[in-house]
KOLBA-266546 format. One record per residue (C-alpha): residue in one letter; residue number from 0; chain; x negated, y, z. Coordinates in steps of 0.1 Angstrom, whole numbers. Layout:
BEGIN
{residuo=a num=NUM cadena=A u=X v=Y w=Z};
...
end
This chain:
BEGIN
{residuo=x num=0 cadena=A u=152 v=-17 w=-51};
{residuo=x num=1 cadena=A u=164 v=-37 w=-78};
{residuo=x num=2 cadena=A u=140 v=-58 w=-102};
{residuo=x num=3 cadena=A u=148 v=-33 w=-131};
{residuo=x num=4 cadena=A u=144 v=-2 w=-106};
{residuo=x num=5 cadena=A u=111 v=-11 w=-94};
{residuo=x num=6 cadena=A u=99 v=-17 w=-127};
{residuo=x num=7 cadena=A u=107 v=13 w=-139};
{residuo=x num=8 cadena=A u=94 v=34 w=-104};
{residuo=x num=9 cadena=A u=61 v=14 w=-109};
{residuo=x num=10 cadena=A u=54 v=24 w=-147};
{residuo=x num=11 cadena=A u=69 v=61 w=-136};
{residuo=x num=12 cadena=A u=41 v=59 w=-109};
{residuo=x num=13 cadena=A u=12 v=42 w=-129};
{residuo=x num=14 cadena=A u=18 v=66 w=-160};
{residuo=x num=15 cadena=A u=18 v=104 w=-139};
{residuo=x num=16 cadena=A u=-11 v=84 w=-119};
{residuo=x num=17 cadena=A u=-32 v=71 w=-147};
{residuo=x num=18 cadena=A u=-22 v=112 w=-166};
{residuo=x num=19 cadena=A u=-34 v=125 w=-136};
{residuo=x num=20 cadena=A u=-67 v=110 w=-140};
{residuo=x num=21 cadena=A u=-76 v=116 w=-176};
{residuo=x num=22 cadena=A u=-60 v=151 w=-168};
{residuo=x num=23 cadena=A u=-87 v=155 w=-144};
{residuo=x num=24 cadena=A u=-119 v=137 w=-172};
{residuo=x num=25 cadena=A u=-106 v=166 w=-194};
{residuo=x num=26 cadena=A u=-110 v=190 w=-168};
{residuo=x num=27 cadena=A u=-144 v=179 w=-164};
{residuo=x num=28 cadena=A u=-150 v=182 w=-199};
{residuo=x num=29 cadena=A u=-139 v=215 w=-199};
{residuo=x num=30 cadena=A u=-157 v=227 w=-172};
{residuo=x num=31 cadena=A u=-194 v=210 w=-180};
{residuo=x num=32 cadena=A u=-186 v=226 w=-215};
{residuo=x num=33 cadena=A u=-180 v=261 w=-196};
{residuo=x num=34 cadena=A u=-212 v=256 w=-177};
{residuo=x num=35 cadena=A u=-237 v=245 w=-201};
{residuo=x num=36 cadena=A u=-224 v=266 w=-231};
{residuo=x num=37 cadena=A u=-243 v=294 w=-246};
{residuo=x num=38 cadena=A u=-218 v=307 w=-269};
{residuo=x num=39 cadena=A u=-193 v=333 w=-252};
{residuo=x num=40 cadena=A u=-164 v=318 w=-274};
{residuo=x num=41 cadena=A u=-166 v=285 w=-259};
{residuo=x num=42 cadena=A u=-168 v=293 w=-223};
{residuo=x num=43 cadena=A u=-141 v=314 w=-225};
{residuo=x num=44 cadena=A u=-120 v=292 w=-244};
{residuo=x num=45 cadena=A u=-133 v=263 w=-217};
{residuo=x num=46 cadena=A u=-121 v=283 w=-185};
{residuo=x num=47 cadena=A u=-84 v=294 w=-204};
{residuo=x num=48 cadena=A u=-78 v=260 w=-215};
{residuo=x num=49 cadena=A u=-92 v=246 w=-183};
{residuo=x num=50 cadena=A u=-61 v=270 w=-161};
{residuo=x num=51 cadena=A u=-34 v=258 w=-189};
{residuo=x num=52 cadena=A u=-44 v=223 w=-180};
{residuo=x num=53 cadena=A u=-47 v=226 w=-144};
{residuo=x num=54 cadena=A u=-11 v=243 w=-138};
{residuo=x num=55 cadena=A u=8 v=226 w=-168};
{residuo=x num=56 cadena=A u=-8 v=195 w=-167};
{residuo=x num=57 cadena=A u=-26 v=179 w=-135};
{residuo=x num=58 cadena=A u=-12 v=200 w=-108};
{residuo=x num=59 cadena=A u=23 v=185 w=-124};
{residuo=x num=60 cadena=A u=8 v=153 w=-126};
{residuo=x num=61 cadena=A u=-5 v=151 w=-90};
{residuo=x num=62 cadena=A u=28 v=157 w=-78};
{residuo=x num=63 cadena=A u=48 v=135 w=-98};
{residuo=x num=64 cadena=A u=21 v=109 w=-89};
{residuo=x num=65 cadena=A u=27 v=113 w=-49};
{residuo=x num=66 cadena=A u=62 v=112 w=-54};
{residuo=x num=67 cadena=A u=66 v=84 w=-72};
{residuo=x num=68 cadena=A u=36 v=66 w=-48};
{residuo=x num=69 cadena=A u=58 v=74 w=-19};
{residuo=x num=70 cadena=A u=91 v=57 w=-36};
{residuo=x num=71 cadena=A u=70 v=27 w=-49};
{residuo=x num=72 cadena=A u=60 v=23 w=-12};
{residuo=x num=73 cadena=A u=93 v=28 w=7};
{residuo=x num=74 cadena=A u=112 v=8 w=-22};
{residuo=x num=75 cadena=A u=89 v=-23 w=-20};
{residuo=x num=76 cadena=A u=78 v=-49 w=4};
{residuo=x num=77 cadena=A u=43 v=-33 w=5};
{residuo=x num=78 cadena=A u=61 v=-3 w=27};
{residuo=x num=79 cadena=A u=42 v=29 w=33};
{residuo=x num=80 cadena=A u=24 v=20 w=66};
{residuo=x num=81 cadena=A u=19 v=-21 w=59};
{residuo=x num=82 cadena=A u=-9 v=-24 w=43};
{residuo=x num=83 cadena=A u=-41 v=0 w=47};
{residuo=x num=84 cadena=A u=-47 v=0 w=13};
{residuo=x num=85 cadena=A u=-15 v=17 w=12};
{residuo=x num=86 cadena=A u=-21 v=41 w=37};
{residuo=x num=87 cadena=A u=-56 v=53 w=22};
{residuo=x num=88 cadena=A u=-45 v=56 w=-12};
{residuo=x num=89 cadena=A u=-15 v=78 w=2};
{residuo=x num=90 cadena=A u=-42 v=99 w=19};
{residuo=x num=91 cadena=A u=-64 v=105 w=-6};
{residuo=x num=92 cadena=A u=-39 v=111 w=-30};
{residuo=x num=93 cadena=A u=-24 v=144 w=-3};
{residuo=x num=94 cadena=A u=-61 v=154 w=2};
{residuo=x num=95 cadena=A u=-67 v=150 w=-35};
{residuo=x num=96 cadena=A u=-35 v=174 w=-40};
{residuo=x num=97 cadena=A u=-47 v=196 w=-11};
{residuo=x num=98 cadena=A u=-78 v=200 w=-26};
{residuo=x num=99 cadena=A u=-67 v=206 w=-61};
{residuo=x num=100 cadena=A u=-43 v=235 w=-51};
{residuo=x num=101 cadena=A u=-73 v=250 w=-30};
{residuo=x num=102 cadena=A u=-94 v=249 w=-61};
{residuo=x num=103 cadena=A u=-64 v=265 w=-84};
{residuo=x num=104 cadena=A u=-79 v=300 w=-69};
{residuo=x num=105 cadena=A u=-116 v=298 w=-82};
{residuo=x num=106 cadena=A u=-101 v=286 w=-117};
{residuo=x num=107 cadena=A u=-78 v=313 w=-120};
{residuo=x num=108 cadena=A u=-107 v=337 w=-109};
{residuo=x num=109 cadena=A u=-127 v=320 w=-138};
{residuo=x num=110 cadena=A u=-98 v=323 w=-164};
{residuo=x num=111 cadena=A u=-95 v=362 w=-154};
{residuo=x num=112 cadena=A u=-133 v=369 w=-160};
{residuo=x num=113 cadena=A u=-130 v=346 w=-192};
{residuo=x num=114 cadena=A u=-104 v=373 w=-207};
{residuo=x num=115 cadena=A u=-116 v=404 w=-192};
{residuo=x num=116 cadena=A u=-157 v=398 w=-195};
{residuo=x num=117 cadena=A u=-180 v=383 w=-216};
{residuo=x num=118 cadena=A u=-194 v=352 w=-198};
{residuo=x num=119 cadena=A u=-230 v=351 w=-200};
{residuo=x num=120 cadena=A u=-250 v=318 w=-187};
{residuo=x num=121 cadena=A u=-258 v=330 w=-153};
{residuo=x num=122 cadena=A u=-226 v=351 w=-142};
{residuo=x num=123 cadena=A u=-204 v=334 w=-112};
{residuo=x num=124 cadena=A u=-233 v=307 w=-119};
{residuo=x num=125 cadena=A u=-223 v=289 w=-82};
{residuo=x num=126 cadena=A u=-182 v=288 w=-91};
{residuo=x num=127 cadena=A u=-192 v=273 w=-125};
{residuo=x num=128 cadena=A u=-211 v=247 w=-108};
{residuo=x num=129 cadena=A u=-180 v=242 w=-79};
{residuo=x num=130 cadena=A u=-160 v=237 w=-107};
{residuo=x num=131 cadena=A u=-178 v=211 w=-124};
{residuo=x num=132 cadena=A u=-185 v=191 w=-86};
{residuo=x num=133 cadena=A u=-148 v=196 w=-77};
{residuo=x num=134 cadena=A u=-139 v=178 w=-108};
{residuo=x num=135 cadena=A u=-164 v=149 w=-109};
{residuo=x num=136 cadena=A u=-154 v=146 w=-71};
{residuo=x num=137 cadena=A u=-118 v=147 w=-77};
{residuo=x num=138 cadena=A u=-118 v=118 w=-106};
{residuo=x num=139 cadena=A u=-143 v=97 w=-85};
{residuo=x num=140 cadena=A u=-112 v=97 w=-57};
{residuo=x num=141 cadena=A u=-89 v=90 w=-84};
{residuo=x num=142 cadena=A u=-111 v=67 w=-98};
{residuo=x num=143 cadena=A u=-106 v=49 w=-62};
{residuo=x num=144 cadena=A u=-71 v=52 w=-58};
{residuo=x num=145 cadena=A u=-70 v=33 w=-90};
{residuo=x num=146 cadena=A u=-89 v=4 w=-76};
{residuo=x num=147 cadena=A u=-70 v=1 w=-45};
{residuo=x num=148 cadena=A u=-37 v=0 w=-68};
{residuo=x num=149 cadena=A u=-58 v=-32 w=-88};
{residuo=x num=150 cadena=A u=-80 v=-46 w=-58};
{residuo=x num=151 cadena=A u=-53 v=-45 w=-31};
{residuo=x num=152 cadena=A u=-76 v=-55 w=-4};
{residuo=x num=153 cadena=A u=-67 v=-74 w=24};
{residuo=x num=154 cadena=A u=-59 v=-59 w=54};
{residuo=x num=155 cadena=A u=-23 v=-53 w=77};
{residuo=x num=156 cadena=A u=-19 v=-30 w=100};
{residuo=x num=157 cadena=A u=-4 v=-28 w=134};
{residuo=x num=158 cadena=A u=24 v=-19 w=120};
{residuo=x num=159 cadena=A u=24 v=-41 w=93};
{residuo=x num=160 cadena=A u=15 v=-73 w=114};
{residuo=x num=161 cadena=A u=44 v=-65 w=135};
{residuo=x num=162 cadena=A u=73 v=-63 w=110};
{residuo=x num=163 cadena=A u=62 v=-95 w=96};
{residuo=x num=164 cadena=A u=65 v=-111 w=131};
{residuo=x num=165 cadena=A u=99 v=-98 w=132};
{residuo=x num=166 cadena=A u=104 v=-111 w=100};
{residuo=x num=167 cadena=A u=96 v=-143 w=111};
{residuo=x num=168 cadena=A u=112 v=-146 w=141};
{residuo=x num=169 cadena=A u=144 v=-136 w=119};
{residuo=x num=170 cadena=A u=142 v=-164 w=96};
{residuo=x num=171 cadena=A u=132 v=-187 w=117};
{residuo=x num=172 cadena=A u=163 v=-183 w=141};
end
């Protein structure tokens, strides 16, 4: 990649990244409020925004932010299988997505019952409380990728310590 190019891949990736994460805080938000609410109004108006914001916003987000992970690493020197930082932020970024479209299906449930029912404070008590631990789980992993992205901790791997040997043996020759 160009200088210009990767510039712009890495602010594309740190901005969906960095959306994807206060997505995911509002989320929380939204879900806590849902939970601990005692007014019908506002838990229903949690769990609808809370489906607008998972499928306009983070479930948009989380893709873009693999996506543009995946380009970062194949169009840099830190490749995608160099470094294992690399290799466990790309993982926990797919099980973070895998995870997020599994949990699409309870939210949806929760939007449905929003609009057709009047929540009270003990229906679908265990789904209101998934919701809330899915969502503090899924911004402490983002919270983590984040780190790795700052920290980049030492550490090649096989295949990693290998094309730098080959690298070196080029320019040496």
């Amino acid at each position: 990649m160009t200088p210009r190019l990767r510039k712009f891949a890495l602010t594309a990736h740190v901005t969906f990244s960095v959306g994807w994460l206060g997505a995911v805080a509002v989320f929380l938000a939204l879900a806590v409020a849902g939970l601990a609410s005692r007014d019908a109004q506002s838990v229903q108006a949690s769990y609808l925004a809370g489906k607008l914001i998972t499928w306009s916003v983070i479930v948009p987000l989380s893709l873009a932010s693999l996506l543009t992970g995946l380009i970062q690493s194949l169009g840099t020197t830190w490749g995608l299988f160099r470094h294992y930082w690399v290799v466990v932020k790309l993982l926990l970024n797919v099980f973070a997505t895998a995870v997020l479209f599994v949990h699409t299906q309870p939210i949806d449930h929760m939007a449905r019952v929003a609009v057709q029912a009047t929540l009270s404070g003990g229906d679908l008590g265990r789904m209101r409380i998934q919701l809330v631990v899915a969502a503090a789980a899924g911004l402490l992993v983002l919270l983590v990728t984040t780190a790795l992205s700052v920290y980049k901790p030492r550490g090649v791997t096989r295949y990693g310590w290998r094309k730098q040997h080959e690298q070196g043996t080029a320019r040496s020759a």
